[in-house]
mmCIF file of the C-alpha atoms, coordinates in Angstrom:
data_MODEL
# 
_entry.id   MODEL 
# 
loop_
_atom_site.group_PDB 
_atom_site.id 
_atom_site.type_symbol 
_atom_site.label_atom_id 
_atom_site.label_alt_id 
_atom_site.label_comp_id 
_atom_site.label_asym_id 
_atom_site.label_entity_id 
_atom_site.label_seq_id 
_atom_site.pdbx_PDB_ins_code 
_atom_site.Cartn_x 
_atom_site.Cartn_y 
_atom_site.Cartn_z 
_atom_site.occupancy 
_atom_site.B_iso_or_equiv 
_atom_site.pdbx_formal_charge 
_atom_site.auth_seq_id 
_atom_site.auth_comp_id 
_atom_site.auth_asym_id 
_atom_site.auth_atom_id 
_atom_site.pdbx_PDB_model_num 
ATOM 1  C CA . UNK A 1 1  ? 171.444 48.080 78.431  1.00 0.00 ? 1  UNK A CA 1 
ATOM 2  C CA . UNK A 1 2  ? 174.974 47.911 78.246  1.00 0.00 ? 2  UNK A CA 1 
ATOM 3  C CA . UNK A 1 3  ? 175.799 50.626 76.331  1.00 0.00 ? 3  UNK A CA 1 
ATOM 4  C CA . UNK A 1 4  ? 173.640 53.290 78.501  1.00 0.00 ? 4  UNK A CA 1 
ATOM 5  C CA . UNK A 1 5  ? 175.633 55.964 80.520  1.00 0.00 ? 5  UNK A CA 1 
ATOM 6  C CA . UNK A 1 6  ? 174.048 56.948 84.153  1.00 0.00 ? 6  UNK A CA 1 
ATOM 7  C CA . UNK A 1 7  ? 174.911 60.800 85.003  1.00 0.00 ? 7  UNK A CA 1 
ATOM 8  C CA . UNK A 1 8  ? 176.052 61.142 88.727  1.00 0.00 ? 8  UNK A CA 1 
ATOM 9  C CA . UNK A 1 9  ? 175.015 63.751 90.956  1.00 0.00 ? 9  UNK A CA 1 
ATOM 10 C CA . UNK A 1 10 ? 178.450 65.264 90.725  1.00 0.00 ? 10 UNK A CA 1 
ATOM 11 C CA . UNK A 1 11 ? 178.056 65.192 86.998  1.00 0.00 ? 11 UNK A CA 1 
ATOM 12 C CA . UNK A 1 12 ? 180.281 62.582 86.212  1.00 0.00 ? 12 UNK A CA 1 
ATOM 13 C CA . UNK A 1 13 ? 179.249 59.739 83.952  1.00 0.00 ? 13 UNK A CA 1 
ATOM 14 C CA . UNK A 1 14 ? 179.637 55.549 84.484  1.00 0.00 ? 14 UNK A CA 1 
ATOM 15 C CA . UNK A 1 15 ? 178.612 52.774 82.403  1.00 0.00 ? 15 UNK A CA 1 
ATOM 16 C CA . UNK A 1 16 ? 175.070 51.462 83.478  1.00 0.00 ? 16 UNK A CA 1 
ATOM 17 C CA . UNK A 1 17 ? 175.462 48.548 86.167  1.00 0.00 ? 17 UNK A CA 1 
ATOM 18 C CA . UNK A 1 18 ? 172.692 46.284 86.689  1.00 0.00 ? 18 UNK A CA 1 
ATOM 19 C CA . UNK A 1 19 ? 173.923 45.172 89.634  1.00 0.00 ? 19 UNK A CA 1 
ATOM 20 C CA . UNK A 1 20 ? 173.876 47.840 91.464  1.00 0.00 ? 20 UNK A CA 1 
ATOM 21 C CA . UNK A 1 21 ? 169.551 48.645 90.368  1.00 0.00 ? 21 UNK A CA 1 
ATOM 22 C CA . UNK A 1 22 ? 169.305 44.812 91.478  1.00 0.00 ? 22 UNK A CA 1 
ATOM 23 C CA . UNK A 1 23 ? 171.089 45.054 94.770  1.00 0.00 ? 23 UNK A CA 1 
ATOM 24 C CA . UNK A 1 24 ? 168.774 47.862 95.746  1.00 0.00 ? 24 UNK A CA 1 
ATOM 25 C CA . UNK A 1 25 ? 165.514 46.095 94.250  1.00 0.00 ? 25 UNK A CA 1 
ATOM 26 C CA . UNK A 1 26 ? 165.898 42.793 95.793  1.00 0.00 ? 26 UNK A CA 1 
ATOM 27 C CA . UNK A 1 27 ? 166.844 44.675 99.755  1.00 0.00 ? 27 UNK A CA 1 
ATOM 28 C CA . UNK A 1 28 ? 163.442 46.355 99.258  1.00 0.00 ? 28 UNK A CA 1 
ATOM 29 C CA . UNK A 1 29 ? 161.730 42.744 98.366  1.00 0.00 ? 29 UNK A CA 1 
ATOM 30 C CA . UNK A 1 30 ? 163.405 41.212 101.528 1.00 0.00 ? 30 UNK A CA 1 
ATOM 31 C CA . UNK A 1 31 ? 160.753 39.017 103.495 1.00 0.00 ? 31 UNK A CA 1 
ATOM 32 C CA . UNK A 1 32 ? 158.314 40.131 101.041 1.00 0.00 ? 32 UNK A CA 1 
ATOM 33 C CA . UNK A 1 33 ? 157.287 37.148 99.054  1.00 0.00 ? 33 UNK A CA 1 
ATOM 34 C CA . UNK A 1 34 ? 157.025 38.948 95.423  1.00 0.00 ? 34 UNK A CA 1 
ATOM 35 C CA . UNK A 1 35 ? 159.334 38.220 92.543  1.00 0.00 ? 35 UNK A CA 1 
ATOM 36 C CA . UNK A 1 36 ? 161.485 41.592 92.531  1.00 0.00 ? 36 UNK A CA 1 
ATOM 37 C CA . UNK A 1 37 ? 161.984 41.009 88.497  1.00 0.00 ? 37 UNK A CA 1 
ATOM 38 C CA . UNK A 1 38 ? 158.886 42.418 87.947  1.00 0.00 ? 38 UNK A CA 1 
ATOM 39 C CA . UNK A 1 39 ? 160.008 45.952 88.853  1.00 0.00 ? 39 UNK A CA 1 
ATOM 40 C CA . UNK A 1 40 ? 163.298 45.189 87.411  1.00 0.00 ? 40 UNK A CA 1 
ATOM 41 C CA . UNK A 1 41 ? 161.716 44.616 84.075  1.00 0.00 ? 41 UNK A CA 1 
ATOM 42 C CA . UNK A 1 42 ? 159.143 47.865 84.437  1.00 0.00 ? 42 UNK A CA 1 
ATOM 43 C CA . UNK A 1 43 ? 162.089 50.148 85.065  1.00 0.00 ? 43 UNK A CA 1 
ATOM 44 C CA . UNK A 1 44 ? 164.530 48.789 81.792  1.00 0.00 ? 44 UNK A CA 1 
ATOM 45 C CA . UNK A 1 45 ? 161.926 50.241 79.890  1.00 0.00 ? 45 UNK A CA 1 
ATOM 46 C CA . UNK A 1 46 ? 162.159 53.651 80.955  1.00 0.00 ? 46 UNK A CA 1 
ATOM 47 C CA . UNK A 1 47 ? 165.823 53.782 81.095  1.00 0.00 ? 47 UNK A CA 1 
ATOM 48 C CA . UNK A 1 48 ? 168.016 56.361 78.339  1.00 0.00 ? 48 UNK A CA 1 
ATOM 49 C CA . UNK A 1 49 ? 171.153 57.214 78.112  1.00 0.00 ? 49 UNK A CA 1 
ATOM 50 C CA . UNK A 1 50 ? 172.607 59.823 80.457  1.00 0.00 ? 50 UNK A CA 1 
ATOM 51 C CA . UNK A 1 51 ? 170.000 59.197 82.711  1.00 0.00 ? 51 UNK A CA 1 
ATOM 52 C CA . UNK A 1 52 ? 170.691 61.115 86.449  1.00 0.00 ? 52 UNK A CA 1 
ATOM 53 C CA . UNK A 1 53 ? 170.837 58.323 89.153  1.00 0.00 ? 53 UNK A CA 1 
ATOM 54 C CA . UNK A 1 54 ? 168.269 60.240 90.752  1.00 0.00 ? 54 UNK A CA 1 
ATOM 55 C CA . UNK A 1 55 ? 166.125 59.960 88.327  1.00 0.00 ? 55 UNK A CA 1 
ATOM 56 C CA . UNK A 1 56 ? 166.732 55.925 88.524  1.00 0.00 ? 56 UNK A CA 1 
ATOM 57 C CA . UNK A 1 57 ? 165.855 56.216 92.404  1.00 0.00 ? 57 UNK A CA 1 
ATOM 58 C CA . UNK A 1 58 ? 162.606 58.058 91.544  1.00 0.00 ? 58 UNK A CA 1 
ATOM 59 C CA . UNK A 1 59 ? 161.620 55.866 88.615  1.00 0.00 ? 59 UNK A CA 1 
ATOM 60 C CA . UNK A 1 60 ? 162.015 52.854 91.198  1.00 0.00 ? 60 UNK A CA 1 
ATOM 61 C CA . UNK A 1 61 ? 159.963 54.686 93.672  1.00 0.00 ? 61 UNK A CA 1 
ATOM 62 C CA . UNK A 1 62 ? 156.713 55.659 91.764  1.00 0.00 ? 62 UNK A CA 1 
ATOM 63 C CA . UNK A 1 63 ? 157.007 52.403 89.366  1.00 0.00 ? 63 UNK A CA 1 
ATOM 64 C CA . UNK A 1 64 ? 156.286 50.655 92.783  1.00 0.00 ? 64 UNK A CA 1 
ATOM 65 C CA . UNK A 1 65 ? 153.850 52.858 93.811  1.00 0.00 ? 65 UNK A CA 1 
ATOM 66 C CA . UNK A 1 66 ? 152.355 51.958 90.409  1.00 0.00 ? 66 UNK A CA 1 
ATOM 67 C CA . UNK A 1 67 ? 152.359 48.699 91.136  1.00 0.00 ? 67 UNK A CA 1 
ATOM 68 C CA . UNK A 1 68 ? 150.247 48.226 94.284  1.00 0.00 ? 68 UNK A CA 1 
ATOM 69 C CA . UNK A 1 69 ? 147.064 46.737 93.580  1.00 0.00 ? 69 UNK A CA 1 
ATOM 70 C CA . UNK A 1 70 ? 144.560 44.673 96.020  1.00 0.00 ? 70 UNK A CA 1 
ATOM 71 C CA . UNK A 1 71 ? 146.820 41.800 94.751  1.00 0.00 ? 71 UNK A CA 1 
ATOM 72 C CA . UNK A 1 72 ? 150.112 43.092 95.624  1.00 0.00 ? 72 UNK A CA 1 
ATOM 73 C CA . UNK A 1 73 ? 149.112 45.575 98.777  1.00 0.00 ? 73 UNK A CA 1 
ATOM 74 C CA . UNK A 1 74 ? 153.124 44.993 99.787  1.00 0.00 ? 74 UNK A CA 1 
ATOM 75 C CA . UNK A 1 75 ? 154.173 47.089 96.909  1.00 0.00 ? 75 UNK A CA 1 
ATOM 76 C CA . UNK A 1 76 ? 153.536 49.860 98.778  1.00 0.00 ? 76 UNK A CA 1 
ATOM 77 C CA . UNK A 1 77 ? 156.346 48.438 101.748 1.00 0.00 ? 77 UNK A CA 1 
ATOM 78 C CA . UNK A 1 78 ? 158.469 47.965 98.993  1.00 0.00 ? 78 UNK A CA 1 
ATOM 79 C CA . UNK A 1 79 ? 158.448 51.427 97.618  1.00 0.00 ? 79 UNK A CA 1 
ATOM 80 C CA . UNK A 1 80 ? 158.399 52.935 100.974 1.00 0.00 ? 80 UNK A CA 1 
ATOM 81 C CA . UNK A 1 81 ? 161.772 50.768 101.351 1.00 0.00 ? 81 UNK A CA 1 
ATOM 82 C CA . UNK A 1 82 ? 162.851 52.204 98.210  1.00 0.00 ? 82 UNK A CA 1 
# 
């Protein structure tokens, strides 16, 4: 994932940071005992190069959504958090 560029609202262009997705990810999972890798790995797959950091806030956003099931009812905290 290293080598994917992430389009700024502004237009401007940075190198993909990880970090930053996790940082996000694992404030939404706060008190919430679920394993916030899970979403982590569901969005890498969707990721592309020049991808708008919007776009990464919506992907995070409905791949939660996705995720709620009678199982994992908190997924739906989590994306609302999102």
């Amino acid at each position: 994932m290293s080598d994917i560029n992430i389009t700024k609202s502004d237009g401007s262009k940075q190198p993909f940071d990880i970090q930053k997705i996790r940082k996000h990810i694992n404030l939404a999972y706060s008190g919430i005992g679920l394993n916030p890798l899970e979403l982590e790995s569901k969005i890498a797959l969707s990721l592309r190069q020049n991808i708008k950091s919007s776009e990464i806030q919506q992907l995070l956003v409905t791949t939660a959504l996705s995720m709620i099931t009678v199982e994992q009812p908190e997924m739906a905290i989590i994306a609302g958090r999102l």
